[in-house]
Steps between C-alpha positions, in 0.01 A plus 500: 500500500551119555283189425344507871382879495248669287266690457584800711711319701233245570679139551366257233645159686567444856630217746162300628516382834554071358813722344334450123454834314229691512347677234136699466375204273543238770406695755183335673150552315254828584252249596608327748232360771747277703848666645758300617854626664711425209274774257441721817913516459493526105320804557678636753825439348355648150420802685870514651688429213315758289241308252196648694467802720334406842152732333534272215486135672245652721265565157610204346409300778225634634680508840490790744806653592470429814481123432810537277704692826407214721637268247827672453522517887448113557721429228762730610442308881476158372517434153244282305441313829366887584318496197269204586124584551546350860774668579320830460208423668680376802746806476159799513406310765769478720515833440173580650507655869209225587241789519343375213512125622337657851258672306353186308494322849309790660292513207402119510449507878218810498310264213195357697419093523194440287469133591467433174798275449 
């Protein structure tokens, strides 16, 4: 066994993404409210190198793991520039078909004038 594995083969330090090690005691807090890119990637590269299982961050976080998927994906795509809030919004919805954006018209347009503006 050698100083980075443990605990049934569980890593105990791993390369973080700024290329500082990362261990489970500076991994970010279980209450965090705000998430930026660069602890979107600690987690993803804690779950990668072997200090959490993807079921773990998921508790931990209180993130779905579904959310935690899409981050590995933009990540994967474009890095922490992927990572950004924006770029994920903008990314679901250039993903959409447009049915939904037809929909919302269609939906607006069927809403009758009151006059009361």
């Amino acid at each position: 066994m050698n100083s980075r594995t443990r605990n049934f083969g569980r890593a105990d330090q791993i390369l973080g993404v700024d290329g500082g090690i990362l261990t489970p005691a500076k991994l970010p807090p279980k209450n965090l409210k705000r998430w930026v890119a660069q602890r979107k990637a600690e987690i993803i590269a804690a779950v990668e190198g072997g200090l959490l299982t993807e079921v773990e961050a998921c508790a931990r976080y209180n993130i779905s793991r579904e959310e935690f998927e899409t981050w590995c994906r933009a990540f994967q795509k474009d890095g922490l520039q992927g990572l950004r809030a924006r770029k994920l919004a903008r990314g679901f919805s250039s993903q959409s078909n447009g049915a939904d954006t037809d929909a919302l018209h269609a939906a607006t347009e069927s809403i009758p004038h009151t006059g009361l503006d």
